[in-house]
C-alpha positions in Angstrom: 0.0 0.0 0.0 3.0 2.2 0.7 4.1 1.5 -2.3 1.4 2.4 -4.4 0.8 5.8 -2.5 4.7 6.7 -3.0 4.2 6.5 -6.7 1.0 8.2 -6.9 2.4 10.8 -4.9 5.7 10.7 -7.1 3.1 11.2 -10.5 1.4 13.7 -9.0 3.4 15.8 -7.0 7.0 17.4 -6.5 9.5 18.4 -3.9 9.1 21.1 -2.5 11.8 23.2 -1.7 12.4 27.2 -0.8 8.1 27.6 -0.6 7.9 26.8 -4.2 5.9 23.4 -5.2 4.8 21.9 -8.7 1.7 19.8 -7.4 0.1 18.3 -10.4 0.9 17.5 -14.0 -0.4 20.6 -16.1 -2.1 18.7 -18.5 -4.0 16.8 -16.0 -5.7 19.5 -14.4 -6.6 21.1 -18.3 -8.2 17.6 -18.8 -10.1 18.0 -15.6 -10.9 21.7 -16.4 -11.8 21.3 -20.4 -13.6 17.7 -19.9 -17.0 17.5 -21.6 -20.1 18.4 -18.9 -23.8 18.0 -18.4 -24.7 20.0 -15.5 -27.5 21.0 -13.1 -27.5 24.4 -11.7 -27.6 25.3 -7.7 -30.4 27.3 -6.1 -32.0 28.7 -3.2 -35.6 28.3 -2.7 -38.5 28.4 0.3 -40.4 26.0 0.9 -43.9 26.8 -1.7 -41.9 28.2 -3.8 -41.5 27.5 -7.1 -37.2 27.2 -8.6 -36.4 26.8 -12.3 -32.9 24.1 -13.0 -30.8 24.5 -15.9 -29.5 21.8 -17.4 -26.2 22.8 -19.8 -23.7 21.6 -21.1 -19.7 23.0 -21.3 -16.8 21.7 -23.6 -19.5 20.3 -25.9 -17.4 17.3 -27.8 -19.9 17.4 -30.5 -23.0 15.2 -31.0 -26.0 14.2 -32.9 -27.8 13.0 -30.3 -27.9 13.2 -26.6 -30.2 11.6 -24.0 -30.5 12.0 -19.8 -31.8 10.9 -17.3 -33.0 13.4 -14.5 -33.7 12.3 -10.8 -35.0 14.0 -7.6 -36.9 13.7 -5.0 -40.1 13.8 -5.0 -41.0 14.4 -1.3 -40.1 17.7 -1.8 -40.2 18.6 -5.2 -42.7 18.7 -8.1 -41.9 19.2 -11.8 -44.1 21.8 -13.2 -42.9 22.1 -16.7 -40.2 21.2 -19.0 -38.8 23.5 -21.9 -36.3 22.7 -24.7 -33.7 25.5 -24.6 -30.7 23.8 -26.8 -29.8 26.0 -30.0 -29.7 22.7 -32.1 -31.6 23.8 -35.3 -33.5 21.0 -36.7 -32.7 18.7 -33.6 -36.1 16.5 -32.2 -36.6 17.5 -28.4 -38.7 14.6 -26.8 -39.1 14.7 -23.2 -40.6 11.7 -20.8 -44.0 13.0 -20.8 -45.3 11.7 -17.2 -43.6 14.7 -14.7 -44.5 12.7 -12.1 -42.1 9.9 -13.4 -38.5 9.7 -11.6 -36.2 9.5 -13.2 -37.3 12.3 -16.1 -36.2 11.3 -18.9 -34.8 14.2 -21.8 -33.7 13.2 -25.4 -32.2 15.6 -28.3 -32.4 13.5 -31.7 -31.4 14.3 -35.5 -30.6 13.2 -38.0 -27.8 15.5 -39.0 -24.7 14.6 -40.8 -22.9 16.6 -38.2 -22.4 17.2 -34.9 -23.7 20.4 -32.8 -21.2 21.6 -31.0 -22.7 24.8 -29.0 -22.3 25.0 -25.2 -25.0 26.5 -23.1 -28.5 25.6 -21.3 -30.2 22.7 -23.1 -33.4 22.8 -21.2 -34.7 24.8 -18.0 -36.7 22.5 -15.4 -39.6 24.0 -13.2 -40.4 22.8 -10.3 -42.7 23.6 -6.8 -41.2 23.2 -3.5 -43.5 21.2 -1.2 -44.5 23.2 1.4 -42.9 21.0 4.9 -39.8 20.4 2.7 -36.4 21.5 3.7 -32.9 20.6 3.6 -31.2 20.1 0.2 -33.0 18.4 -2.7 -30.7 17.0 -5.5 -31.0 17.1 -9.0 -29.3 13.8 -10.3 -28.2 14.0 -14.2 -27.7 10.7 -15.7 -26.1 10.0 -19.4 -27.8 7.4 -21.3 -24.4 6.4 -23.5 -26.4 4.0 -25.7 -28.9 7.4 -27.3 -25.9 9.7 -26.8 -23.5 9.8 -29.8 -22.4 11.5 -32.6 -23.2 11.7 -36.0 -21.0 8.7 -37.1 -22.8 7.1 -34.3 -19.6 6.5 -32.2 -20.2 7.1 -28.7 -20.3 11.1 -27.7 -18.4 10.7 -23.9 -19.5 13.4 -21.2 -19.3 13.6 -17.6 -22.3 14.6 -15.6 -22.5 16.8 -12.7 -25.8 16.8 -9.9 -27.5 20.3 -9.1 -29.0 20.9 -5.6 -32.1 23.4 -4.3 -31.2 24.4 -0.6 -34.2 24.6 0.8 -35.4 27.0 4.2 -34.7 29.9 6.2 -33.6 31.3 8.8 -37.4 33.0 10.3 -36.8 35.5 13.6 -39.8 37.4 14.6 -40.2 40.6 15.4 -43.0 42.0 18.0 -44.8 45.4 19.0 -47.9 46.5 21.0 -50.1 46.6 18.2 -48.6 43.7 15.3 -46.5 40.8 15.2 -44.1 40.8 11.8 -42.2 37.7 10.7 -39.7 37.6 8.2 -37.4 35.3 6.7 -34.3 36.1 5.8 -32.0 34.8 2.9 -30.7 31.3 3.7 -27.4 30.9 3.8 -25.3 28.2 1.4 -24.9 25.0 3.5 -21.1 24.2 4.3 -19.6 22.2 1.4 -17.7 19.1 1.7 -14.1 20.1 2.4 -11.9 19.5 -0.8 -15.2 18.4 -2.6 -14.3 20.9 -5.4 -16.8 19.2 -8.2 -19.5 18.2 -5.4 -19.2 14.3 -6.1 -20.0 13.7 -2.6 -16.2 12.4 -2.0 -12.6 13.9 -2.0 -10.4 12.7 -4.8 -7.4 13.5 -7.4 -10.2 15.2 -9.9 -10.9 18.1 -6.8 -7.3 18.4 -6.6 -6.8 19.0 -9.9 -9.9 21.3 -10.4 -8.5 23.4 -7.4 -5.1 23.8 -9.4 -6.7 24.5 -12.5 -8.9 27.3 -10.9 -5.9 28.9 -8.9 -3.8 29.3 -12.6 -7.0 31.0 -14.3 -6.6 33.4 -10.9 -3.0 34.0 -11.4 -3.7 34.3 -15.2 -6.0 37.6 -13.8 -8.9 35.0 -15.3 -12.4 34.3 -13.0 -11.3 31.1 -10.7 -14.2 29.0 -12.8 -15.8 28.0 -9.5 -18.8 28.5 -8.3 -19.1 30.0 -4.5 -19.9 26.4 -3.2 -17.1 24.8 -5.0 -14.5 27.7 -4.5 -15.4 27.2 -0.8 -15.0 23.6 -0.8 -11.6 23.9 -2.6 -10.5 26.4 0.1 -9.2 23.7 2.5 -7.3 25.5 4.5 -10.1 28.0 5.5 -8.0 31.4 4.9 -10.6 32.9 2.6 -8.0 32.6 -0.7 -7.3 29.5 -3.4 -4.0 28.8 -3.3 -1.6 26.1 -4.7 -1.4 24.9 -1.6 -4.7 24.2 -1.5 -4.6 21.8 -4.4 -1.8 19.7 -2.9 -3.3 19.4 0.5 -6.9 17.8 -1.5 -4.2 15.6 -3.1 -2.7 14.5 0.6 -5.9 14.1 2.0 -7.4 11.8 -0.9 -4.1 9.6 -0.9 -3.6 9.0 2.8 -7.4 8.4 3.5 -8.1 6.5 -0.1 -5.2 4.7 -1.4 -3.3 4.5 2.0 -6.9 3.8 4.0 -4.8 5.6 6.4 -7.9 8.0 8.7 -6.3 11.0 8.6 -8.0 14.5 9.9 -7.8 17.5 7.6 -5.5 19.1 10.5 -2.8 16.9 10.2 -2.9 17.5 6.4 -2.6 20.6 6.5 -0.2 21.1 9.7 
């Protein structure tokens, strides 16, 4: 086990000496950065209300056709409505029909010699928030490989990426004399999974390498990338800043507690 941590550690990372590190392979964290994605968007939302989801798509590798599968729960969610929002002229848009069906099924189909290739929001998802519902409701996005390819009809490979509505307030009360007032204020973002960069639900090299790729955009005088909830997760040792450091610390923390199965508290990482 030793063994196989010292050369993934030896792959991935670098002495450092004089403050100065080199913590991942360049083009590894460009693959991570560039890599094909369907995504969800994140919102906030009380409970009655009603939240619209985007689902998108970023580094588009071309395809002809492109099928999903979207989950979530339906405690505390209802789907409303469903619009097409791809700009793929001439492409069919079929969606699962039953709303109330789990998981939701979307499907982009033609019968074009080539490939689209545009990024941005394929379709926009409506849904109510049940009225007792709170916590965090997940939007699962599945790929269906077998309808997902491209025009040659080789498969069209993309990762996938969940969304999430937070759901609740904070609601003080305020009383006079004569009225009582209540109001709720803005909730505020739950505390992401430390070094969870891409919100997989676990620590791993792909965080790592996301952090890295973020923190060169920053130095580049480029936006990090990141969303607040993933800039916050990458942020693992809680200074308020991304930093190499950061990266190789979510690197260390996946390898001793992964490949090592060694338990080891952020602290020590990072101490």
């Amino acid at each position: 086990m030793n063994h196989t941590r010292n050369l993934l550690l030896a792959g991935l990372l670098s002495i450092c000496t004089a403050g100065a590190c080199i913590l991942l392979h360049p083009s590894a964290a460009a693959t991570a950065a560039d890599a094909p994605t369907v995504s969800a968007s994140e919102h906030w939302a009380q409970p009655g209300e009603t939240v619209t989801v985007e689902i998108a798509v970023a580094h588009n590798p071309g395809m002809a056709a492109l099928s999903l599968n979207i989950a979530y729960d339906k405690q505390k969610l209802t789907l409303l409505d469903v619009k097409n929002q791809a700009s793929w002229n001439g492409a069919e848009f079929l969606s699962g029909g039953d709303k109330s069906a789990t998981p939701y099924t979307l499907n982009w189909d033609s019968d074009a010699a080539a490939d689209y290739t545009a990024d941005g929001v394929l379709a926009a998802l409506t849904f109510a928030v049940s009225a007792n519902a709170s916590g965090d409701a997940s939007i699962g996005v599945a790929l269906n490989q077998e309808s997902t390819f491209h025009a040659d009809f080789s498969d069209a490979k993309l990762d996938t990426q969940n969304g999430v509505i937070h759901i609740g307030a904070v609601t003080t009360t305020a009383v006079t004399e004569t009225t009582a007032v209540t109001t709720a204020t803005e909730p505020q973002p739950p505390a992401p999974l430390r070094g969870d960069t891409d919100s997989s639900g676990a620590v791993d090299v792909i965080d790592a390498q996301l952090a890295l790729a973020a923190y060169a955009e920053l130095m580049a005088g480029n936006p990090s990338g990141l969303s607040d909830t993933a800039f916050r997760a990458a942020d693992v040792d809680l200074n308020g800043e991304l930093s190499a450091p950061d990266a190789q610390f979510i690197l260390l923390y996946y390898t001793e507690n992964t490949i090592a199965m060694t338990p080891t508290a952020w602290e020590e990482i990072i101490r």
